[in-house]
PyMOL Python script that loads the backbone (N, CA, C, O; Angstrom):
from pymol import cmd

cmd.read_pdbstr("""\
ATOM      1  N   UNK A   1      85.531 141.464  93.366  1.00  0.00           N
ATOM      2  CA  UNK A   1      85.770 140.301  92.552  1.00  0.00           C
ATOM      3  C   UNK A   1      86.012 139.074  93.425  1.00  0.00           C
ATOM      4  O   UNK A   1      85.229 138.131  93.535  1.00  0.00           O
ATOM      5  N   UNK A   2      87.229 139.205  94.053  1.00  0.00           N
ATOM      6  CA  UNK A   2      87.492 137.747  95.582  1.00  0.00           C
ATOM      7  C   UNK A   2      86.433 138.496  96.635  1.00  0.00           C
ATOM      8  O   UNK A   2      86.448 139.705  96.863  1.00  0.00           O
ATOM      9  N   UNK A   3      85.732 137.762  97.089  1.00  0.00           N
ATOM     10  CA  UNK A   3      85.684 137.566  98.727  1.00  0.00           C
ATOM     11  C   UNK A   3      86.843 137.398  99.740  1.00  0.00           C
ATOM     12  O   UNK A   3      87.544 136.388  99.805  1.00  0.00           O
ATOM     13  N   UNK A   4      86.962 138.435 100.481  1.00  0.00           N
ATOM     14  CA  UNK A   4      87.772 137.915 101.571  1.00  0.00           C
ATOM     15  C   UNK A   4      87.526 136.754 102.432  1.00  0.00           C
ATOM     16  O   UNK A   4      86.482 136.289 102.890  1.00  0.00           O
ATOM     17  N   UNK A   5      88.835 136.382 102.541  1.00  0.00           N
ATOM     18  CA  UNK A   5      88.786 135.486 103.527  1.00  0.00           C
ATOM     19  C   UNK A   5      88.669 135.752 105.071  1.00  0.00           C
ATOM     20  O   UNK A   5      89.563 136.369 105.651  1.00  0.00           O
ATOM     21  N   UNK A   6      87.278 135.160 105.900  1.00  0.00           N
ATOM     22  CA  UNK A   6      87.677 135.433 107.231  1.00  0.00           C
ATOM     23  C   UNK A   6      88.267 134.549 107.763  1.00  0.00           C
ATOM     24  O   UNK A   6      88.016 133.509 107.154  1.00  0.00           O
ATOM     25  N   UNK A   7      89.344 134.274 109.095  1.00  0.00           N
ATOM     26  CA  UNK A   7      89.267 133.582 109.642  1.00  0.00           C
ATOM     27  C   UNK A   7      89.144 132.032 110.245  1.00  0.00           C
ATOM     28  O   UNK A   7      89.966 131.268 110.752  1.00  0.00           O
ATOM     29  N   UNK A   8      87.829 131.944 109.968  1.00  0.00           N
ATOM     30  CA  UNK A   8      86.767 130.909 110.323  1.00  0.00           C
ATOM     31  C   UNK A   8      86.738 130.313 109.058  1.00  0.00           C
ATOM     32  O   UNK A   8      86.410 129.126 109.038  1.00  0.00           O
ATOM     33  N   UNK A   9      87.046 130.947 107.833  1.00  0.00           N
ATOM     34  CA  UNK A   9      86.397 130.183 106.509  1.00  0.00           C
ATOM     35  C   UNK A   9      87.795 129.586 106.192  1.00  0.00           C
ATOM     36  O   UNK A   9      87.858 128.432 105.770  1.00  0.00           O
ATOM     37  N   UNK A  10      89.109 130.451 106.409  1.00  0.00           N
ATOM     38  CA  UNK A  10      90.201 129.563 105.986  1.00  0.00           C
ATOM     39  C   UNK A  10      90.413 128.615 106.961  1.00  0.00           C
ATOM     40  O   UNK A  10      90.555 127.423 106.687  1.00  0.00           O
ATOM     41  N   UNK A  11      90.439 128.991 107.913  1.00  0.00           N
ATOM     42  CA  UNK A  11      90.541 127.442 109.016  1.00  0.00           C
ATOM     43  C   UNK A  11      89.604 126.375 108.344  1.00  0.00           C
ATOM     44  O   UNK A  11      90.082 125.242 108.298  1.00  0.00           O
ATOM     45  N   UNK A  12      88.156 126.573 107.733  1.00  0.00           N
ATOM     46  CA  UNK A  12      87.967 125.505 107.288  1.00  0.00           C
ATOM     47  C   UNK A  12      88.316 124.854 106.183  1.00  0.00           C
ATOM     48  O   UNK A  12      88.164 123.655 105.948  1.00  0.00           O
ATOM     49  N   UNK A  13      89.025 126.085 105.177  1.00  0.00           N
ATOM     50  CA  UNK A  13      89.224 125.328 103.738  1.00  0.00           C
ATOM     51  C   UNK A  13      90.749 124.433 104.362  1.00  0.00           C
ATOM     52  O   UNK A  13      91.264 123.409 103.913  1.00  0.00           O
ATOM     53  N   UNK A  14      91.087 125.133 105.323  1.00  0.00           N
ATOM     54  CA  UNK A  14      92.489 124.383 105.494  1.00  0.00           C
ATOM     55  C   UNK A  14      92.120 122.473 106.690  1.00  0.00           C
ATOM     56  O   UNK A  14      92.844 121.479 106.624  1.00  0.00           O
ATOM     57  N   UNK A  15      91.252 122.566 107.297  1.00  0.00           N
ATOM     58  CA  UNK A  15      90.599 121.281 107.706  1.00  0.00           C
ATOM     59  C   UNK A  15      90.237 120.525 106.467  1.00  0.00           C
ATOM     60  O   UNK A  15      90.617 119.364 106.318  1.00  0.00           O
ATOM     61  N   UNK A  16      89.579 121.092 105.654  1.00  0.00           N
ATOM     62  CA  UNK A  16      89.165 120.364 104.393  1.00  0.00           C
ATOM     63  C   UNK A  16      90.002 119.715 103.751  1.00  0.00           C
ATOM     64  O   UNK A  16      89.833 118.641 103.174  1.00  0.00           O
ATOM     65  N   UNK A  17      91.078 120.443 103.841  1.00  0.00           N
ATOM     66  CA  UNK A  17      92.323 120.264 102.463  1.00  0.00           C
ATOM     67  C   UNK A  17      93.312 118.952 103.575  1.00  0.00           C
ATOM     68  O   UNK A  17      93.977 118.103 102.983  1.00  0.00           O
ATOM     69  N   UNK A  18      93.289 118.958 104.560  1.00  0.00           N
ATOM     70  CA  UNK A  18      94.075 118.327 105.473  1.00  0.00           C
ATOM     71  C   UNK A  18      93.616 117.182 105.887  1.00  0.00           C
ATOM     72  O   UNK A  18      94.396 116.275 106.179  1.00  0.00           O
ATOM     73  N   UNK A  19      92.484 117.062 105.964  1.00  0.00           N
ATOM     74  CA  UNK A  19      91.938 116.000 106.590  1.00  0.00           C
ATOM     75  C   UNK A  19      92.099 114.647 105.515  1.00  0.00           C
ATOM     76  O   UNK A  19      92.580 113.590 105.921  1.00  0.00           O
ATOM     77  N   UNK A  20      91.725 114.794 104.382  1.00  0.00           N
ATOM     78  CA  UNK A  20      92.000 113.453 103.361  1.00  0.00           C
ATOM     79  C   UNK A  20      93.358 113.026 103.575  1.00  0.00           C
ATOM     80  O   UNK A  20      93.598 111.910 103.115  1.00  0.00           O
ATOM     81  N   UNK A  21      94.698 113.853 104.381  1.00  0.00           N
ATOM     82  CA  UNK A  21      95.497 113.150 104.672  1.00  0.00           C
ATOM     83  C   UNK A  21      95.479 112.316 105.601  1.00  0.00           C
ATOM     84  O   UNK A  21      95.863 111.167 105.386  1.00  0.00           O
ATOM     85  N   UNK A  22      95.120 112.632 106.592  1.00  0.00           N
ATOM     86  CA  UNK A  22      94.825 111.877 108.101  1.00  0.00           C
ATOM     87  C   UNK A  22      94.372 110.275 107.647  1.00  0.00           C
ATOM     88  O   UNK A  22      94.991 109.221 107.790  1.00  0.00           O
ATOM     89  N   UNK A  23      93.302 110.493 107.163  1.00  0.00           N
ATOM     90  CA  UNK A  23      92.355 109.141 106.521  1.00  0.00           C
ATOM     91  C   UNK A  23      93.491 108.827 106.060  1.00  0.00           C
ATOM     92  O   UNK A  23      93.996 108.073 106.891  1.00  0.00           O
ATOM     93  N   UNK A  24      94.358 109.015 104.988  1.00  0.00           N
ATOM     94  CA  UNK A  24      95.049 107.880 104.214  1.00  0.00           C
ATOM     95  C   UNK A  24      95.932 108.147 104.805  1.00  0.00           C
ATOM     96  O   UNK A  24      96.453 107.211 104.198  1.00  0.00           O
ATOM     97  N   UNK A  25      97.013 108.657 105.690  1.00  0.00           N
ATOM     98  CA  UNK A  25      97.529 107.721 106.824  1.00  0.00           C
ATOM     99  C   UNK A  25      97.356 107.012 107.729  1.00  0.00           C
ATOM    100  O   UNK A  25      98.235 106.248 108.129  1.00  0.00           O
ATOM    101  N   UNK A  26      95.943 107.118 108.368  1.00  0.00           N
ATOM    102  CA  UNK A  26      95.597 105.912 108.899  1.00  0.00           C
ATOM    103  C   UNK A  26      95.158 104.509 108.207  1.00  0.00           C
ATOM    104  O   UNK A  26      95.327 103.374 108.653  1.00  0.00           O
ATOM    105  N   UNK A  27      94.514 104.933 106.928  1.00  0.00           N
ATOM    106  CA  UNK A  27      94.787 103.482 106.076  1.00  0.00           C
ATOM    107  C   UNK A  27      96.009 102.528 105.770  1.00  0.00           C
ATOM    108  O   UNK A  27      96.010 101.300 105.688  1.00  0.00           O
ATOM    109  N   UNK A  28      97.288 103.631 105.591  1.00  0.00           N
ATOM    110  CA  UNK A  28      98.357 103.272 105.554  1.00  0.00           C
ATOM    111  C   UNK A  28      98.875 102.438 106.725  1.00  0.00           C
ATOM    112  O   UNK A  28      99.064 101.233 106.563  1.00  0.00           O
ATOM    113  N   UNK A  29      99.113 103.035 107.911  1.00  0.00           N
ATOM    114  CA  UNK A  29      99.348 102.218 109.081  1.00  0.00           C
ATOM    115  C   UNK A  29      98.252 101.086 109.285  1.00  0.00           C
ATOM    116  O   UNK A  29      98.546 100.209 110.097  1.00  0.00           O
ATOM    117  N   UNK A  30      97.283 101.018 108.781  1.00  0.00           N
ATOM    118  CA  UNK A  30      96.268 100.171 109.254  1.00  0.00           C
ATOM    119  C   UNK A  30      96.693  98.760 108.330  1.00  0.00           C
ATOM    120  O   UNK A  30      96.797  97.641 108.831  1.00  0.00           O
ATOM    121  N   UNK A  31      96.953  99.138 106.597  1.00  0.00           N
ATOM    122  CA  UNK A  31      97.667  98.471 105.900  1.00  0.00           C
ATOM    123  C   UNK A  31      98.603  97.817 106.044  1.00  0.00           C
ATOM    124  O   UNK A  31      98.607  96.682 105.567  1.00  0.00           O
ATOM    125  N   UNK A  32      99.948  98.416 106.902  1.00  0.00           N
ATOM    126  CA  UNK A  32     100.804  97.965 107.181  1.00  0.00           C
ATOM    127  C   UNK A  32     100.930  96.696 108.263  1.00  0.00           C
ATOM    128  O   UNK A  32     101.495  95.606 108.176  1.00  0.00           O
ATOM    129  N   UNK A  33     100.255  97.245 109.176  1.00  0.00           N
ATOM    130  CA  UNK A  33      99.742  96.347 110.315  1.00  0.00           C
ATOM    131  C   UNK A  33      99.086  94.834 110.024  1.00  0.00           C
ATOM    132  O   UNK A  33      99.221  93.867 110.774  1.00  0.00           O
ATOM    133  N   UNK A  34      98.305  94.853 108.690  1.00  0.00           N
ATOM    134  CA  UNK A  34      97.637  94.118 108.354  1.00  0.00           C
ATOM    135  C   UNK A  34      98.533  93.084 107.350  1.00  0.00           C
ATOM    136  O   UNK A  34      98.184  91.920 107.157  1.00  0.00           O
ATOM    137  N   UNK A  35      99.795  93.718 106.714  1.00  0.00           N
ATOM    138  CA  UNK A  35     100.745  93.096 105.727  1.00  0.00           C
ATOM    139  C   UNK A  35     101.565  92.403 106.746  1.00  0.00           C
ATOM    140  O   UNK A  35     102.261  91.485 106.311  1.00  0.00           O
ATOM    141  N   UNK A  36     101.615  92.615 107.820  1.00  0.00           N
ATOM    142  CA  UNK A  36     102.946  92.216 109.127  1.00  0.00           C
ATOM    143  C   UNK A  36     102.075  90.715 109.435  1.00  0.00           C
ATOM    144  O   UNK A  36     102.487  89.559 109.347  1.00  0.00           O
ATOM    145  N   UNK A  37     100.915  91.160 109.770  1.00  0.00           N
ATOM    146  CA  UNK A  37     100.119  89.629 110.265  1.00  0.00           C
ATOM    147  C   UNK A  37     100.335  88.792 109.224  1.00  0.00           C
ATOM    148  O   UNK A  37     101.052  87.843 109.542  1.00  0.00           O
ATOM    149  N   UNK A  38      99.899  88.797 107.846  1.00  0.00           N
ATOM    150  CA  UNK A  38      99.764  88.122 107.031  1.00  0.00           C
ATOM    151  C   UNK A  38     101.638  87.718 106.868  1.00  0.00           C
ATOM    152  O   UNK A  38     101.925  86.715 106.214  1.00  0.00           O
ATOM    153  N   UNK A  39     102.312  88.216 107.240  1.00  0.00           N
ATOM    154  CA  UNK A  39     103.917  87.441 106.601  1.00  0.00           C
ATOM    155  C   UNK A  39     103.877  86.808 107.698  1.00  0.00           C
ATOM    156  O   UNK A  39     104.397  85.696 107.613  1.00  0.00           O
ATOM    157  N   UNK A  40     103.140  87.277 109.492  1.00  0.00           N
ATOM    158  CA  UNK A  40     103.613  86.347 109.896  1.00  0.00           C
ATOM    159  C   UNK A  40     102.731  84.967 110.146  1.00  0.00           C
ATOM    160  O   UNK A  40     103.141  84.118 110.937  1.00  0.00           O
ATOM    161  N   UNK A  41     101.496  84.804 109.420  1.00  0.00           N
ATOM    162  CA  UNK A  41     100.731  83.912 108.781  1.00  0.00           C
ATOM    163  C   UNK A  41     101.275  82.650 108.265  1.00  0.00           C
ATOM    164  O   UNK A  41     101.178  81.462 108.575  1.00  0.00           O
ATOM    165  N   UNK A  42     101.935  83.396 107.289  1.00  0.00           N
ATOM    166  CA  UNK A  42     102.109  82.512 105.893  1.00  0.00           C
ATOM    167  C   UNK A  42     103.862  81.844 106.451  1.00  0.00           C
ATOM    168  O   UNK A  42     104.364  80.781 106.087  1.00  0.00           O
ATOM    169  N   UNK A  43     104.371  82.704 107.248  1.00  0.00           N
ATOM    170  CA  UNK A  43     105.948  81.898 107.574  1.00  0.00           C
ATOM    171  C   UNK A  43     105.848  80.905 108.793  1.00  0.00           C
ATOM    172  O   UNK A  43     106.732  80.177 109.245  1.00  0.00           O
ATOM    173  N   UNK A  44     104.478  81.068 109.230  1.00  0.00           N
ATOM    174  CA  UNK A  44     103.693  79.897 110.324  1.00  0.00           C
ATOM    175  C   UNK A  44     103.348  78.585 109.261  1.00  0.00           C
ATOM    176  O   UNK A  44     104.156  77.661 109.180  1.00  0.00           O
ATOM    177  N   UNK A  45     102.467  78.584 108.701  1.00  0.00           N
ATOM    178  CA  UNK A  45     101.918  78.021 107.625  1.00  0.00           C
ATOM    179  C   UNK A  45     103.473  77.671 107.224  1.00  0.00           C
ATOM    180  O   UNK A  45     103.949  77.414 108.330  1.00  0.00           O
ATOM    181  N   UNK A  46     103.945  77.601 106.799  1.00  0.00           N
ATOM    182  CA  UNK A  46     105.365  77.284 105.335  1.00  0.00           C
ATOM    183  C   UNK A  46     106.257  76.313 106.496  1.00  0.00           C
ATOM    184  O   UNK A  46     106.710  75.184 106.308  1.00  0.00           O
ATOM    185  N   UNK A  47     106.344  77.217 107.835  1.00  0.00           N
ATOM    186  CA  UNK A  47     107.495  75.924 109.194  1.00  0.00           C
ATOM    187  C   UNK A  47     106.547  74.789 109.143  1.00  0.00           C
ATOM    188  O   UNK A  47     107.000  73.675 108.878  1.00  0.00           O
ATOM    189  N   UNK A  48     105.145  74.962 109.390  1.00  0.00           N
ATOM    190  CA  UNK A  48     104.609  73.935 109.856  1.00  0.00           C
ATOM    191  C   UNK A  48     104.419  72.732 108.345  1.00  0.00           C
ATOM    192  O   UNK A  48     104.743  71.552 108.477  1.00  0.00           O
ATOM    193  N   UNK A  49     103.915  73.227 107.121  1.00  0.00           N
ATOM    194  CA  UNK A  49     103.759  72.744 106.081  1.00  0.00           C
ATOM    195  C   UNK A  49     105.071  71.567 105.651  1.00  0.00           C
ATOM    196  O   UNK A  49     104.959  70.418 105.225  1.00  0.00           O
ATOM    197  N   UNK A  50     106.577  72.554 106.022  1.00  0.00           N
ATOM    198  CA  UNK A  50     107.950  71.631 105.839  1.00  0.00           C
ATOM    199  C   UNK A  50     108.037  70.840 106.849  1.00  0.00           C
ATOM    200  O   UNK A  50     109.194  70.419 106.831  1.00  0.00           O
ATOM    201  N   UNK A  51     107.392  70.321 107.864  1.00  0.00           N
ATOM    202  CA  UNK A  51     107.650  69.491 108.933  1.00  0.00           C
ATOM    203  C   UNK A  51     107.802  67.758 108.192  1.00  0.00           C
ATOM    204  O   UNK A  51     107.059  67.366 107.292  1.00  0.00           O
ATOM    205  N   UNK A  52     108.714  67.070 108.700  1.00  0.00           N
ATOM    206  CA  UNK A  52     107.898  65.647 108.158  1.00  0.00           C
ATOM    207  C   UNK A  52     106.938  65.250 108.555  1.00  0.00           C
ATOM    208  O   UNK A  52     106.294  65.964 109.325  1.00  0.00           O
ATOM    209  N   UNK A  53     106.553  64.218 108.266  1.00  0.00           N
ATOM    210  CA  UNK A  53     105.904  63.419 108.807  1.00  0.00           C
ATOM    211  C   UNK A  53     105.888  62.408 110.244  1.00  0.00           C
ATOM    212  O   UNK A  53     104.982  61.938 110.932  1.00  0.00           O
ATOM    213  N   UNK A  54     106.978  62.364 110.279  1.00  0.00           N
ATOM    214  CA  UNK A  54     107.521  61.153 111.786  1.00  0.00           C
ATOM    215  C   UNK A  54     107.964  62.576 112.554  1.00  0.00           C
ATOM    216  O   UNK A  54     108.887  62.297 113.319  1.00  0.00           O
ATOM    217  N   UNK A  55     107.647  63.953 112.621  1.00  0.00           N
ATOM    218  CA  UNK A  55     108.483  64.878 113.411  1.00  0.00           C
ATOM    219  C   UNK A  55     107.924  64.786 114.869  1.00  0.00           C
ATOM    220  O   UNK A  55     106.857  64.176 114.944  1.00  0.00           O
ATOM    221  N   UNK A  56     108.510  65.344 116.222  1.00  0.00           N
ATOM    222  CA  UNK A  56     107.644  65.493 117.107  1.00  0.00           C
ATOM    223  C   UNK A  56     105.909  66.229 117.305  1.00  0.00           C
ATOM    224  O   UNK A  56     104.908  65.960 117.968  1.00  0.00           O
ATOM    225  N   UNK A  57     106.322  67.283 116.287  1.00  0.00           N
ATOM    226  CA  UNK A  57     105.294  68.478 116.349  1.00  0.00           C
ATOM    227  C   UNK A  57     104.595  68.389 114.699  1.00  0.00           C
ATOM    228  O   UNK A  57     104.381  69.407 114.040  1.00  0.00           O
ATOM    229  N   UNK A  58     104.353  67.247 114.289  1.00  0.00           N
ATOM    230  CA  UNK A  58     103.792  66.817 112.988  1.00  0.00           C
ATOM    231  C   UNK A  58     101.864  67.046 113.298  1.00  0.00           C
ATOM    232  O   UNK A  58     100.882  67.098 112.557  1.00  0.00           O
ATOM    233  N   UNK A  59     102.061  67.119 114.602  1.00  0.00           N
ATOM    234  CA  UNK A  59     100.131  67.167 115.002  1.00  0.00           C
ATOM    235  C   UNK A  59     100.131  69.025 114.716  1.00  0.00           C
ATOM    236  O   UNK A  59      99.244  69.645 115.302  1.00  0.00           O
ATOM    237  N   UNK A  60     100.966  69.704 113.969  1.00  0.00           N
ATOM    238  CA  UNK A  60     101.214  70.977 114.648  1.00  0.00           C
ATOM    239  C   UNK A  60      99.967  71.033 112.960  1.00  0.00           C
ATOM    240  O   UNK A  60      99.288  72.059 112.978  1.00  0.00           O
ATOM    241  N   UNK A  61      99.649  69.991 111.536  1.00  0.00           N
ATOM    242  CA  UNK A  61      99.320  70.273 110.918  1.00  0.00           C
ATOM    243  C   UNK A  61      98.340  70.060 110.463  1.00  0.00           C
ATOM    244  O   UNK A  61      98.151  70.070 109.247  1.00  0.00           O
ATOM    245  N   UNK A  62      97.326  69.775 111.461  1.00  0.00           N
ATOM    246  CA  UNK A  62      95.740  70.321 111.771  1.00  0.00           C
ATOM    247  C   UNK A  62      95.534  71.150 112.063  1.00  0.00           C
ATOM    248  O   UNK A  62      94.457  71.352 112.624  1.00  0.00           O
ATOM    249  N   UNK A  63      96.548  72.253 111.839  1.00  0.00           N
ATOM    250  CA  UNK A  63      96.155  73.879 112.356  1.00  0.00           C
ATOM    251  C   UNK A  63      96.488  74.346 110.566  1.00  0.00           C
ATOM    252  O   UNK A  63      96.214  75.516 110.300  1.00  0.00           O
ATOM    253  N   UNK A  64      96.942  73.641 109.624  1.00  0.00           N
ATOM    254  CA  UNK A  64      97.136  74.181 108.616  1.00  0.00           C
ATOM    255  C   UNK A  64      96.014  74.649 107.878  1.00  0.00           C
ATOM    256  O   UNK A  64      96.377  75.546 107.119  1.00  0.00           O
ATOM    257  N   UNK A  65      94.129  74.272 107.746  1.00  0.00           N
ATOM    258  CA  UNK A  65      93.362  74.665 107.410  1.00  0.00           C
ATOM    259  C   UNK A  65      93.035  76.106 107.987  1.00  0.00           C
ATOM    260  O   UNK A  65      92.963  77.167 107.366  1.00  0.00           O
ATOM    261  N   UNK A  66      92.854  75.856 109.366  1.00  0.00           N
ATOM    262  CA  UNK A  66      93.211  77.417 110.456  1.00  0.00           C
ATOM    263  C   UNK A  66      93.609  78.564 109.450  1.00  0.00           C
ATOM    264  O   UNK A  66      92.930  79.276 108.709  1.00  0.00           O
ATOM    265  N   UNK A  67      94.881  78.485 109.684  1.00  0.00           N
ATOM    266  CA  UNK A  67      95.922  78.768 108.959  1.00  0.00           C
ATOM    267  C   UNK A  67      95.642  79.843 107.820  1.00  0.00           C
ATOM    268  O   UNK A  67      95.716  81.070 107.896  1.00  0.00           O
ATOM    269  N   UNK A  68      95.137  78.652 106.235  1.00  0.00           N
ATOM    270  CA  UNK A  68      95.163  79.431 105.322  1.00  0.00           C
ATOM    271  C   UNK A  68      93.762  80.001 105.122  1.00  0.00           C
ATOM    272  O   UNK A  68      93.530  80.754 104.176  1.00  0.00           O
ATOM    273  N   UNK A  69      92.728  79.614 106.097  1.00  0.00           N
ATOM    274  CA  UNK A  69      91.709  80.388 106.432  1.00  0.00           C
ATOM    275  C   UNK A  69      91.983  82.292 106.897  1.00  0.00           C
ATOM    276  O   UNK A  69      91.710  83.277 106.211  1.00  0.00           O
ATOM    277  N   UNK A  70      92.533  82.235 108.132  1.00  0.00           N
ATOM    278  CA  UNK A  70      93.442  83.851 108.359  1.00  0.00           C
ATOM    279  C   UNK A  70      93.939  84.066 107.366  1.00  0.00           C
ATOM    280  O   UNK A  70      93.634  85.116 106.802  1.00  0.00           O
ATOM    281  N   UNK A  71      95.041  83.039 106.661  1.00  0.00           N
ATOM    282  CA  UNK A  71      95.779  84.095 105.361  1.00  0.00           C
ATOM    283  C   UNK A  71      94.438  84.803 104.560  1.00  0.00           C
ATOM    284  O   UNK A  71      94.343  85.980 104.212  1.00  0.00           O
ATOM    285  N   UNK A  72      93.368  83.638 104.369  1.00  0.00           N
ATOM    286  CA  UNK A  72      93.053  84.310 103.032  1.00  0.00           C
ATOM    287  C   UNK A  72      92.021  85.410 103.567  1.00  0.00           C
ATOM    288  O   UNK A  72      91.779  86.366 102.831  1.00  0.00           O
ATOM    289  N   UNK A  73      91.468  85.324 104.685  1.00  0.00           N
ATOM    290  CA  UNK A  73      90.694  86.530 105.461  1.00  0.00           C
ATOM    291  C   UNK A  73      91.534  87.464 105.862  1.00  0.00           C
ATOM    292  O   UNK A  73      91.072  88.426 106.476  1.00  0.00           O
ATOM    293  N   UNK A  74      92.935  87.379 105.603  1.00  0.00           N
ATOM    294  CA  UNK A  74      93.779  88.824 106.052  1.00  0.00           C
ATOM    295  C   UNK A  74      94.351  89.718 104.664  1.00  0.00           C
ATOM    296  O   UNK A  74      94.807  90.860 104.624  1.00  0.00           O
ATOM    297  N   UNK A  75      94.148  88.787 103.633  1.00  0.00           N
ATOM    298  CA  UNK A  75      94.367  89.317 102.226  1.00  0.00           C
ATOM    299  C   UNK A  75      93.161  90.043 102.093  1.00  0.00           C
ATOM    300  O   UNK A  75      93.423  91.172 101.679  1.00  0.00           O
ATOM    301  N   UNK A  76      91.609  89.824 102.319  1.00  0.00           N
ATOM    302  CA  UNK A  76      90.952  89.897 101.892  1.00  0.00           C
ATOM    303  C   UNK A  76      90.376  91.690 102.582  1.00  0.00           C
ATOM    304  O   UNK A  76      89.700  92.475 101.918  1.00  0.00           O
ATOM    305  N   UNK A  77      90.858  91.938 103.956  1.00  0.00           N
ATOM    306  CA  UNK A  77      91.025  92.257 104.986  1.00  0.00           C
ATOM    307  C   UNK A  77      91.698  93.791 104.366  1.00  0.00           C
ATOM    308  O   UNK A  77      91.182  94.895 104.539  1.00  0.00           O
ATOM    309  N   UNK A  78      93.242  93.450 103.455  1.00  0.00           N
ATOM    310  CA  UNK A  78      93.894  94.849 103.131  1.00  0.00           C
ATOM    311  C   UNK A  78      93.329  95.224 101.969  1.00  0.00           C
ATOM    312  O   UNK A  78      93.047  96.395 101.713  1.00  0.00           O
ATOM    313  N   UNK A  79      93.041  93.816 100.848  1.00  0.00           N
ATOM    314  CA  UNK A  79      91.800  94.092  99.789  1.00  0.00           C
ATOM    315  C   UNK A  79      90.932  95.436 100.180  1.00  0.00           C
ATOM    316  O   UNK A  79      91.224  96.488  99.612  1.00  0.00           O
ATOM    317  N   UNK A  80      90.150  95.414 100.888  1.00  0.00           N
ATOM    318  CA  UNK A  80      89.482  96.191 101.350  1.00  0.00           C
ATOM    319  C   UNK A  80      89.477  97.503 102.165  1.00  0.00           C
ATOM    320  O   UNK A  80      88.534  98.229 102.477  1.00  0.00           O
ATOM    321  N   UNK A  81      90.803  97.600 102.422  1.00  0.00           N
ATOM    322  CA  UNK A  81      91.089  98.769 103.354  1.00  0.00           C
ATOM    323  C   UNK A  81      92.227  99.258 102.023  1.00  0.00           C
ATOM    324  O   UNK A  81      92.466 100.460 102.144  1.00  0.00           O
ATOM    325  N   UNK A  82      92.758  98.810 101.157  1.00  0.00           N
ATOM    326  CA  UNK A  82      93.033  99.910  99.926  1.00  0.00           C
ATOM    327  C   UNK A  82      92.005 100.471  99.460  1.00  0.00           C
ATOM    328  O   UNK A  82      92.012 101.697  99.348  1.00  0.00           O
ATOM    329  N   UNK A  83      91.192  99.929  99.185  1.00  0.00           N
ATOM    330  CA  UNK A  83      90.018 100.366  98.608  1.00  0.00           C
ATOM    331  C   UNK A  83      88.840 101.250  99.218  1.00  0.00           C
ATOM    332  O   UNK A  83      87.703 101.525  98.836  1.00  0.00           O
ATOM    333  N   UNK A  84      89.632 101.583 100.365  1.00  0.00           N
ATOM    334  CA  UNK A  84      88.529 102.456 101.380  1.00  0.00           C
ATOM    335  C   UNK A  84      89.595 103.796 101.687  1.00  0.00           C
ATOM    336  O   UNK A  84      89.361 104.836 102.301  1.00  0.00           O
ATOM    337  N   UNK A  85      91.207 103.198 100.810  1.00  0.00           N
ATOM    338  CA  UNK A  85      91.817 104.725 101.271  1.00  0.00           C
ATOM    339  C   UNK A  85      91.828 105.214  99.351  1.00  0.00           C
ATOM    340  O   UNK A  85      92.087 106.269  98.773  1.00  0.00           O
ATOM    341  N   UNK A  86      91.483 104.080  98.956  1.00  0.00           N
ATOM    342  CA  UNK A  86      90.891 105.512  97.524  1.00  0.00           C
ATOM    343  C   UNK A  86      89.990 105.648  97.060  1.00  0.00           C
ATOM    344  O   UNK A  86      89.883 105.923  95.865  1.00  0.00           O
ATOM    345  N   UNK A  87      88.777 105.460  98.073  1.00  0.00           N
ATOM    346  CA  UNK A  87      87.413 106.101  97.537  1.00  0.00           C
ATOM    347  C   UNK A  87      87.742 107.300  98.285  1.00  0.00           C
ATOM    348  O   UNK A  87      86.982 108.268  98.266  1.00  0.00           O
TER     349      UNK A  87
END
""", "prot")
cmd.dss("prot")
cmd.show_as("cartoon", "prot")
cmd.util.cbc("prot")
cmd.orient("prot")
């Protein structure tokens, strides 16, 4: 009625069964990595944005297009790497 199992065949059902974890922990860390840039993006963006106008480092906000260019290519960035740890 069962086939035995040899060996060779459970080592692979057990690679099989294991491996979809690997992938979505490396999505995870890859995710994470990618959420760290983006806060520290946007808390670049927000010092430089509150600067006045008469400040020393007021030229600092010609980098603000820069800026929300990376934010929105680093959103776009984990967009896509959720979506590659649940296909």
């Amino acid at each position: 009625m069962f086939d035995t199992l040899s060996p060779d065949r459970l080592s692979q059902a057990i690679t099989h069964a294991i491996a979809p974890a690997f992938v979505l922990g490396a999505c995870a860390g890859f995710i994470s990595i990618l959420s760290t840039r983006l806060e520290i993006i946007m808390a670049r963006l927000r010092a430089i944005t509150a600067l006045p106008d008469g400040h020393a480092k007021a030229h600092l906000k010609a980098d603000v297009p820069r800026l929300r260019r990376r934010a929105k290519l680093t959103n776009q960035a984990i967009l896509f790497a959720v979506i590659s740890g649940a296909i």
